[in-house]
C-alpha positions as CSV (number, residue, x, y, z in Angstrom):
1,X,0.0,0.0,0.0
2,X,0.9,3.8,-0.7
3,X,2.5,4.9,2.7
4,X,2.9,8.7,1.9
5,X,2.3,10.9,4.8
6,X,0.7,14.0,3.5
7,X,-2.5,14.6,1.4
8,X,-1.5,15.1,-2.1
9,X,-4.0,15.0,-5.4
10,X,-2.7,11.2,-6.1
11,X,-4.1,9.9,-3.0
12,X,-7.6,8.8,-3.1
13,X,-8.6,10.0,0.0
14,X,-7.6,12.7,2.8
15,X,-4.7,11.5,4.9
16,X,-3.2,12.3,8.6
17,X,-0.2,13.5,8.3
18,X,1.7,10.6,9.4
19,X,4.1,12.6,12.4
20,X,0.9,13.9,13.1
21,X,-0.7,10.5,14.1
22,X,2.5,9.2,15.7
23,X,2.7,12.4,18.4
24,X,-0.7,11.7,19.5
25,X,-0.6,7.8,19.1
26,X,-0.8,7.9,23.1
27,X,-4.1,10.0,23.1
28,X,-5.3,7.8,20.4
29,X,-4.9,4.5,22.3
30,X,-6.6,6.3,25.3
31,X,-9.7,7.7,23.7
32,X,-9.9,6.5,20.1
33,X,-13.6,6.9,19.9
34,X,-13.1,11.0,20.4
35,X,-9.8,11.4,18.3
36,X,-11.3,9.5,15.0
37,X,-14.6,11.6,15.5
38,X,-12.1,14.6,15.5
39,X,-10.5,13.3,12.3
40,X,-14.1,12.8,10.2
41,X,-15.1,15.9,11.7
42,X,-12.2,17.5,10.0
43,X,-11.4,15.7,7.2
44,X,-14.3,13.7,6.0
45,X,-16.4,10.1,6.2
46,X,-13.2,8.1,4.6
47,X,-9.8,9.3,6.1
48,X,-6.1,7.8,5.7
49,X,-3.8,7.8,8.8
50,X,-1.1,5.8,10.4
51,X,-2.1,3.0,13.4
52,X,-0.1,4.0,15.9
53,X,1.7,6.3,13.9
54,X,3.2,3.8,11.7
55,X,0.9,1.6,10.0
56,X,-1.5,3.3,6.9
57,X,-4.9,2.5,7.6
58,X,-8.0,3.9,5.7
59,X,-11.1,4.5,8.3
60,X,-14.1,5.0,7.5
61,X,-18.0,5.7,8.4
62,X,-19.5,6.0,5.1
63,X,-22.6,3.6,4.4
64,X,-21.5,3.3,0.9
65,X,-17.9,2.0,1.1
66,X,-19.0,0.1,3.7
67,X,-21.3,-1.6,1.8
68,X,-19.2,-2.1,-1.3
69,X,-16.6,-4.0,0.9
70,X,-18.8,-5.8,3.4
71,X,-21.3,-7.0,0.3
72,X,-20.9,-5.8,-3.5
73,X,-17.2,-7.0,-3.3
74,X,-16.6,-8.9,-0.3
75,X,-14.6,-11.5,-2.2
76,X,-12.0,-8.7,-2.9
77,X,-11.5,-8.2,0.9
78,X,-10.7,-10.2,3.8
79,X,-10.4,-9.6,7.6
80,X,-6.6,-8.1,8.4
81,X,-4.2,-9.3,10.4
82,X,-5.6,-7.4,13.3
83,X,-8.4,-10.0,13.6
84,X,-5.8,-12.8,12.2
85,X,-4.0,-12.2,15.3
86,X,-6.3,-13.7,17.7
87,X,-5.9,-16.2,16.4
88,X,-2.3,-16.9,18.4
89,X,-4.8,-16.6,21.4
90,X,-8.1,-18.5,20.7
91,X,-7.7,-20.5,17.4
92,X,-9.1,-20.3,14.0
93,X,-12.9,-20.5,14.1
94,X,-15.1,-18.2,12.2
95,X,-14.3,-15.0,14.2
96,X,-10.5,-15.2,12.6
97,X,-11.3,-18.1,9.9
98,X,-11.2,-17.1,6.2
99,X,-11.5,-18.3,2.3
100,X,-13.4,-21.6,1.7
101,X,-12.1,-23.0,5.1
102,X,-14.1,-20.2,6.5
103,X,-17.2,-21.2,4.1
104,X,-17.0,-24.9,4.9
105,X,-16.9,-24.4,8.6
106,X,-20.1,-21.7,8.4
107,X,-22.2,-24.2,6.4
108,X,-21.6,-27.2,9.0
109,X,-22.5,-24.5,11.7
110,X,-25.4,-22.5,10.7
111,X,-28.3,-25.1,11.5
112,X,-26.9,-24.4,15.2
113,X,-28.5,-21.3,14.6
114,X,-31.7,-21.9,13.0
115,X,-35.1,-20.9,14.7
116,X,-36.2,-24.8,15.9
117,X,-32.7,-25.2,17.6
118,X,-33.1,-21.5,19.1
119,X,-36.8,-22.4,20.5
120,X,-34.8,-25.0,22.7
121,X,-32.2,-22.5,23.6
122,X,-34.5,-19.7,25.2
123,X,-35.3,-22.2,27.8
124,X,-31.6,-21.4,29.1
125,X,-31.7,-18.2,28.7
126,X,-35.3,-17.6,30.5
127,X,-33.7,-19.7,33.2
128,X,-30.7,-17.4,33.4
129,X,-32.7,-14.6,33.6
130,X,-34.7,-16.0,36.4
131,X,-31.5,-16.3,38.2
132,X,-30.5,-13.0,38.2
133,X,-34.0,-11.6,38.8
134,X,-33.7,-13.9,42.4
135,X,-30.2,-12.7,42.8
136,X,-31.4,-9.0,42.6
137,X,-34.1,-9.9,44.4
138,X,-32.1,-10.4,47.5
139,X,-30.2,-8.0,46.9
140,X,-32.8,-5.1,47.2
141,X,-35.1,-7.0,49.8
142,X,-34.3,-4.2,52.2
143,X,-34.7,-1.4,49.7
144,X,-32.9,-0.2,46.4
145,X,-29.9,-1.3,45.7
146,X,-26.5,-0.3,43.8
147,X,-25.3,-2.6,41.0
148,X,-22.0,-2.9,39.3
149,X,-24.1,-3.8,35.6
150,X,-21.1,-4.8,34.1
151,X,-19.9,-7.2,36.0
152,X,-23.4,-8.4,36.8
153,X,-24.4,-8.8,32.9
154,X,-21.1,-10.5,32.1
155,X,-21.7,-13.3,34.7
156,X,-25.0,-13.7,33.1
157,X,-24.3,-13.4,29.2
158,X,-21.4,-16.1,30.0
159,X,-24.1,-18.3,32.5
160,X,-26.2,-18.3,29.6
161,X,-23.4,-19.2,26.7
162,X,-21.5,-21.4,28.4
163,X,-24.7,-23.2,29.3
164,X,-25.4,-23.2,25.4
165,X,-22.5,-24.2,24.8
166,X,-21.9,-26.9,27.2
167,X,-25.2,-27.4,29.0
168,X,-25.6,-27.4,32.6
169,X,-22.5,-29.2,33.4
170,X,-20.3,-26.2,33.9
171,X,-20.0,-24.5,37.5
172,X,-19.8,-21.5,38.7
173,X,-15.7,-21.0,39.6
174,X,-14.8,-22.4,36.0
175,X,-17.4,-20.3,34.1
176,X,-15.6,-17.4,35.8
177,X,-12.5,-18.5,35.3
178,X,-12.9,-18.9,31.6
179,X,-14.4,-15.6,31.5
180,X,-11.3,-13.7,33.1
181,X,-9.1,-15.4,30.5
182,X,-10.7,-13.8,27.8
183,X,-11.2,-10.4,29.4
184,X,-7.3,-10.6,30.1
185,X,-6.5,-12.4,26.5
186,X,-8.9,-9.2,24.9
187,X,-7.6,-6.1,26.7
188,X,-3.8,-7.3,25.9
189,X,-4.1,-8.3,22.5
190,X,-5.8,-4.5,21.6
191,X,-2.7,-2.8,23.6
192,X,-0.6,-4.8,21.4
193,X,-2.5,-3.3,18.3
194,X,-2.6,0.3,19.3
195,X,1.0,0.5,20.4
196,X,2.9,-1.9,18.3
197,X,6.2,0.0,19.5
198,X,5.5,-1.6,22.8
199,X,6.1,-4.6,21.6
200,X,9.6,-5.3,22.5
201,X,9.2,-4.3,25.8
202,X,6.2,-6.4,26.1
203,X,8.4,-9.6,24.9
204,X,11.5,-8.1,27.1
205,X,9.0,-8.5,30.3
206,X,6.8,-11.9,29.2
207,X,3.8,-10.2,28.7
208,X,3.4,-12.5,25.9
209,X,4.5,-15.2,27.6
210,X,1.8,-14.7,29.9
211,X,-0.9,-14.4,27.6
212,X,0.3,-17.1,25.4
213,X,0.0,-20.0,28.8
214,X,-3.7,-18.2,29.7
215,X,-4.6,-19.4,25.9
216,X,-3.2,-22.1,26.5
217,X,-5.1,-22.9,30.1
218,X,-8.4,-21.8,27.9
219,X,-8.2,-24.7,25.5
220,X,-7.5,-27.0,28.0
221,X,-10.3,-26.4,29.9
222,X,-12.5,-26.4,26.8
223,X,-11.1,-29.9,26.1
224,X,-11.8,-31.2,28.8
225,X,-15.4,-30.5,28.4
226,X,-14.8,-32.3,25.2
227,X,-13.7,-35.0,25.8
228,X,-15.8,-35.6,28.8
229,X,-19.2,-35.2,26.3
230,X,-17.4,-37.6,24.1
231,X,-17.1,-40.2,26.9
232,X,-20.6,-39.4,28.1
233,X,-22.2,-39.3,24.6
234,X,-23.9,-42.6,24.7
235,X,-25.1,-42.6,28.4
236,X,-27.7,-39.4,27.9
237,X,-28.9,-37.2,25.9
238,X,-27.9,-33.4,25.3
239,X,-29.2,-30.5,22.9
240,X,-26.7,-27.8,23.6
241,X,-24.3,-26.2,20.8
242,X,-21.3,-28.2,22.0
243,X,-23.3,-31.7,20.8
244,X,-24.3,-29.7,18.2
245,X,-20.4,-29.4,16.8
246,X,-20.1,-33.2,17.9
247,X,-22.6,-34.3,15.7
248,X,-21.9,-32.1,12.6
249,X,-20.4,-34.0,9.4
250,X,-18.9,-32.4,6.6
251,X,-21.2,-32.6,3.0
252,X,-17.9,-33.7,0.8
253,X,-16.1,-36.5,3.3
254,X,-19.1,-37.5,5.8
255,X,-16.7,-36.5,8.8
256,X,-16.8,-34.4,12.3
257,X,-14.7,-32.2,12.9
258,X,-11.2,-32.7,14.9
259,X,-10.3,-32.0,18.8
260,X,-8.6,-28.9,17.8
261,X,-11.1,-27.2,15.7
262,X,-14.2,-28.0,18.0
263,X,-11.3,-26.4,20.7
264,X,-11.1,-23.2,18.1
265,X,-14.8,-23.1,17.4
266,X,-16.0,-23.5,21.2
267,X,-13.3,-20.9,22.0
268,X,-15.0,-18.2,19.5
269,X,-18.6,-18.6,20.4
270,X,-17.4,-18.4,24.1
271,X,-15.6,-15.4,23.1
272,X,-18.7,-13.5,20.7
273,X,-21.2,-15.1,22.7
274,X,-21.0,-13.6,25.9
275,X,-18.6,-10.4,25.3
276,X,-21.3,-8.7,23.0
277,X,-24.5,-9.5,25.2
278,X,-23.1,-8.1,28.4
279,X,-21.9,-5.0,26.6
280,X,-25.5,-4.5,25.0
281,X,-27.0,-5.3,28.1
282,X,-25.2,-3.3,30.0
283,X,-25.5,-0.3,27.5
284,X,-29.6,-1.1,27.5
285,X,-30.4,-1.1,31.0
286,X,-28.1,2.1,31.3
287,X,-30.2,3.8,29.0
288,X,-33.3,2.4,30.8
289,X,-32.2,4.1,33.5
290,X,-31.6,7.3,31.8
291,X,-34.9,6.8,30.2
292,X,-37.5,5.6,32.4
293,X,-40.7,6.6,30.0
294,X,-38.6,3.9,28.0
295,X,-38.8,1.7,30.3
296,X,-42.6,2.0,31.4
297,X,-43.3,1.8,27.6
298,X,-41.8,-1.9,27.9
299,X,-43.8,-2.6,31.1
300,X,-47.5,-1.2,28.9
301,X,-46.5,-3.5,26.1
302,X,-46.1,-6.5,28.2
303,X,-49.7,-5.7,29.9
304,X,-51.5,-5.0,26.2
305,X,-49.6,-8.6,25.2
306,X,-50.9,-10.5,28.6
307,X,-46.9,-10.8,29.1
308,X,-47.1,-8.7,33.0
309,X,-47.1,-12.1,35.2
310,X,-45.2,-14.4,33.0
311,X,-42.0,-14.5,30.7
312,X,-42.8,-14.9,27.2
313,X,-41.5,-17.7,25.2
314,X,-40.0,-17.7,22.1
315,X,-43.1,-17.4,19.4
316,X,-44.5,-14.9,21.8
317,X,-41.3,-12.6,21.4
318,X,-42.5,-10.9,18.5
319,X,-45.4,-9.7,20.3
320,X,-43.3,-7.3,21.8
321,X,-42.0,-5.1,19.1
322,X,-41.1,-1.4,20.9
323,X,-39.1,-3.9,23.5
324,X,-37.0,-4.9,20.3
325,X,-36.7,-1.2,19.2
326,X,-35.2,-0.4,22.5
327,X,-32.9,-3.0,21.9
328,X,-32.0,-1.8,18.4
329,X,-31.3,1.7,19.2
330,X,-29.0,0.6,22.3
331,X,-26.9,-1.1,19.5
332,X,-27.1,2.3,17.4
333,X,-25.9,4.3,20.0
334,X,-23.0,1.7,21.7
335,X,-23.0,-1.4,19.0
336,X,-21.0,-3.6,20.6
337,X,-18.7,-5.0,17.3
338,X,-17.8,-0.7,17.1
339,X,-15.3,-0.8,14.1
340,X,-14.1,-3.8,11.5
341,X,-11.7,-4.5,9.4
342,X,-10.7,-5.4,6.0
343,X,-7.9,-5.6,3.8
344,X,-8.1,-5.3,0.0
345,X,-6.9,-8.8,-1.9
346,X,-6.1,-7.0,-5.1
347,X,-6.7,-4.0,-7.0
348,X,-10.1,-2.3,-6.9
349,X,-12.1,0.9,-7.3
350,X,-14.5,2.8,-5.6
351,X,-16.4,5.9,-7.2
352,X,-13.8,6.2,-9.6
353,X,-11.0,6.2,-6.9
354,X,-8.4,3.4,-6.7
355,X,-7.5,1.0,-4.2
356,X,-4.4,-0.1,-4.0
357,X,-3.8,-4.1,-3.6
358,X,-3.1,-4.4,0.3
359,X,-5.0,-1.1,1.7
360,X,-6.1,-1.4,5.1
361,X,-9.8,-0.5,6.0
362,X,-10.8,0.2,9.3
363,X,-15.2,0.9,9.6
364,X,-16.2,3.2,11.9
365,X,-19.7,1.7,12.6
366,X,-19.8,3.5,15.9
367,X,-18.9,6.5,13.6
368,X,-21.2,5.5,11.1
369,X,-24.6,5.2,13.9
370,X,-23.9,8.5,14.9
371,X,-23.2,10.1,11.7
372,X,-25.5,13.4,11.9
373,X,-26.4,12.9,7.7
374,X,-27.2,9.2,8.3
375,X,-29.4,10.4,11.8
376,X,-31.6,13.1,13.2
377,X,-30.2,13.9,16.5
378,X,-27.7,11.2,16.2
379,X,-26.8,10.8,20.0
380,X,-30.3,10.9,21.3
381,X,-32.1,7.6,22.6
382,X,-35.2,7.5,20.2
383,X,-36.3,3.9,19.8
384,X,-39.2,4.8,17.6
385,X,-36.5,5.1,14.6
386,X,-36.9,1.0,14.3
387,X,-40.8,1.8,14.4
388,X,-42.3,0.1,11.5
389,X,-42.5,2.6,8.7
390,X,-40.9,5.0,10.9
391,X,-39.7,8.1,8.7
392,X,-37.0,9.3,7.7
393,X,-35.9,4.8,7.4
394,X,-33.3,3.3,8.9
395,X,-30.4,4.4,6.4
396,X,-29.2,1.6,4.1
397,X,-26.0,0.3,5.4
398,X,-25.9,2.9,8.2
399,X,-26.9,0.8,11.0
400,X,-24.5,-2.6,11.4
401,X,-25.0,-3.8,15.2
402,X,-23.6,-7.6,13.5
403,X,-22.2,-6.4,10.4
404,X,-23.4,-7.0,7.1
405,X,-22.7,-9.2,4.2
406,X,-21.5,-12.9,4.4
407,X,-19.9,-12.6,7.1
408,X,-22.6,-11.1,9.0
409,X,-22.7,-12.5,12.8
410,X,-23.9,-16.0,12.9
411,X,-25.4,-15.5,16.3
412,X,-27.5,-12.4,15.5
413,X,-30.7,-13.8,16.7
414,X,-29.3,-16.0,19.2
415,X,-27.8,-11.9,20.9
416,X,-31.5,-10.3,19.9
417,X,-33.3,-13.3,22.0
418,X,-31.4,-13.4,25.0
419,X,-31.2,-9.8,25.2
420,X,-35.3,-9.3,24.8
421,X,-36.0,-12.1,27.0
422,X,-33.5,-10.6,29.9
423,X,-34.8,-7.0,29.3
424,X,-38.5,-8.8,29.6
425,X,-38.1,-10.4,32.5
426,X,-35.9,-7.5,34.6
427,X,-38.8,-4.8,33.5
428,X,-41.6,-7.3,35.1
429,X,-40.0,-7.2,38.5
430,X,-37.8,-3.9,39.3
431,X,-37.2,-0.6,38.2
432,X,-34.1,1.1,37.4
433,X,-32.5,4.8,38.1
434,X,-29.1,6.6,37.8
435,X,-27.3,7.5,40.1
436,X,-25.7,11.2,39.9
437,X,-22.8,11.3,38.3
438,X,-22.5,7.8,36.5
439,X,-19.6,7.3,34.2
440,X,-21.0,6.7,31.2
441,X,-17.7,7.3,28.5
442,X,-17.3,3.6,26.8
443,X,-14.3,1.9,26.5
444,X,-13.2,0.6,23.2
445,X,-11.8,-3.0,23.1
446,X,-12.4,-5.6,20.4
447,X,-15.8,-4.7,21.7
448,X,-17.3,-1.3,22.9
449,X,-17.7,-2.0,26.7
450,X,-18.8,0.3,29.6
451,X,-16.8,2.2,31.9
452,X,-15.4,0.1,35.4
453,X,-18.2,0.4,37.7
454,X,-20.8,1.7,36.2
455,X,-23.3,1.7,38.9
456,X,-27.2,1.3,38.7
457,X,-30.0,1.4,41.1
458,X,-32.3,-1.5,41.2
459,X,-35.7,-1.6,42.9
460,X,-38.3,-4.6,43.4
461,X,-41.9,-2.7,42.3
462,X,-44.5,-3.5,44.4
């Protein structure tokens, strides 16, 4: 790729000077979400600059390009190396897979996915949701209480994947356990990104090292849950995603798959599964709190739907639309997957301007769902925008919560479920308010997560 440093008429889009990136590579790895709003702000929806001041990168949040990437010519780009590198960490599944690999495994996957197996998977998920309605309810017995939502939503989101995953086999200390692995695994593996100039150090102390034997503890664990299903498979029965994967055979040789790829393929629904429902869980009961005429909206719709004294199940789910509209514009407004990328497998074109074999794309879909040209009043909570003929539409391409395209995430309705039947069921039984001064600034990871400690007030309603 062209690694020139200032804008001249050859480029084919605006760049960052490239010093100019490297002096604030710091401020950039400490708030990227403000500094690349700076830089569209400035210099327009597509802009060139340097990752860490020395990688060319294009980023972008225009619906367009996006779309000509992530559909009209997806077979012209492929996720970078800076998804490829997980793969050191948590193994090739379809997170980090690619080419007709990538293909193969999706088509012996996807029927873990379809509507009759998901039916079967709510009854997890309503049972974990009925777990932390009990926990909070002792929690407040004597009155409102404080909640870290993070922390909570991530014990449930992983409760109700792992359980998925690996049925009810799996306790408590190992679920957390896993969990803390690929929290730690995460957070290192974007430093190692944002500040590749740290890298030496990072080698000179162990850090990778470290990392490297906590993916290494993850896969063990995983196998072990394996190859105790394997021993067990004849003695009972199971319907879970991990027997799923068992059972799969491939259409061209009649086989499963092997130890190490169920190990990579467990690894990345463990990893998508849970990291993006706690975020938009997190983000959605925030908001909830923020918004409590939200909220009581949810609460009326259950009544009209005879939903008040019972959870739903699944085929009722869609009796509840304005609860799925409040889920839809917490993943406008924080989408949990906030930028992806893609790198350009030979020479293309775009509106007439060239793409160099190579080029680096970064999109910007937080960018993107708070583009003020794509949204009226872009950073206000308006759920009605997902309203049924709701005007002006939902832009085309300018609203990606799980991406677009082939490689659109295979969990989608598995996140949208889980996430409607836990806001459901919370809504029934407490409300929610916010406390003064609640740190609300996100913190941008593989995944947009919220700030440490973000604190909400829960309250059983009489």
């Amino acid at each position: 790729m062209d690694t020139r440093t200032t804008d001249t008429a050859a480029e084919p889009f605006p760049w960052v000077p490239r010093w100019r990136t490297l002096l604030s590579s710091v401020a950039m790895a400490r708030d990227p979400i403000g500094n690349l709003d700076r830089a569209h702000a400035g210099r327009g929806d597509t802009v060139g600059m340097h990752l860490g001041g020395i990688r060319p990168i294009i980023m972008t949040r225009d619906p367009a390009l996006a779309q000509h990437i992530l559909q009209k010519n997806h077979r012209c780009y492929l996720k970078s190396d800076l998804t490829h590198g997980l793969i050191r960490y948590i193994g090739r599944g379809l997170l980090t897979n690619e080419g007709a690999d990538w293909l193969r495994q999706r088509r012996l996957i996807q029927p873990g996915f379809h509507r009759q197996r998901l039916a079967g998977l709510t009854r997890l998920m309503q049972a974990a949701a009925e777990e932390w309605t009990q926990e909070l309810r002792q929690r407040t017995a004597a009155g409102p209480a404080l909640v870290d939502i993070h922390e909570a939503m991530t014990r449930v989101a992983f409760r109700i994947i792992a359980q998925a995953t690996f049925g009810t086999s799996m306790g408590d200390t190992e679920r957390e356990r896993l969990s803390t692995i690929l929290t730690q695994i995460q957070a290192f593996y974007v430093r190692t990104i944002r500040q590749p100039y740290l890298r030496p150090w990072w080698h000179l102390t162990g850090s990778y090292r470290y990392h490297d034997a906590l993916s290494q503890e993850l896969r063990e664990l995983v196998r072990g849950y394996i190859r105790r299903r394997r021993a067990a498979s004849n003695s009972q029965p199971h319907d879970d995603l991990l027997q799923m994967l068992l059972d799969a055979r491939y259409e061209d040789t009649g086989e499963p798959m092997t130890e190490d790829r169920l190990l990579d393929e467990a690894n990345i629904l463990l990893l998508a599964g849970h990291e993006t429902s706690a975020n938009a869980l997190s983000w959605l009961f925030y908001l909830l709190a923020a918004h409590p005429e939200a909220a009581a909206k949810v609460r009326a719709e259950l009544q009209s739907a005879g939903l008040a004294n019972r959870p739903p199940v699944f085929d009722e789910l869609p009796r509840l639309p304005y609860s799925l509209q409040v889920i839809q514009e917490t993943m406008r407004l924080y989408p949990p997957a906030w930028i992806l990328d893609r790198v350009a497998l030979e020479e293309d074109e775009f509106q007439g301007q060239r793409i160099p074999k190579g080029t680096l794309f970064s999109i910007y879909l937080y960018g993107m769902h708070r583009h003020p040209q794509l949204w009226a009043e872009p950073d206000e909570f308006r759920p009605g925008r997902f309203a049924p003929h709701a005007q002006p539409p939902v832009p085309a391409y300018g609203y990606l919560p799980f991406g677009a395209g082939p490689r659109m995430c295979i969990g989608n309705h598995f996140a949208l479920t889980e996430i409607q039947l836990m806001l459901v069921e919370t809504l029934r039984h407490f409300s929610i308010e916010l406390p003064p001064d609640t740190a609300s600034v996100p913190v941008p990871l593989i995944t947009l997560r919220p700030p440490h400690g973000m604190l909400l007030r829960f309250q059983q309603i009489q």
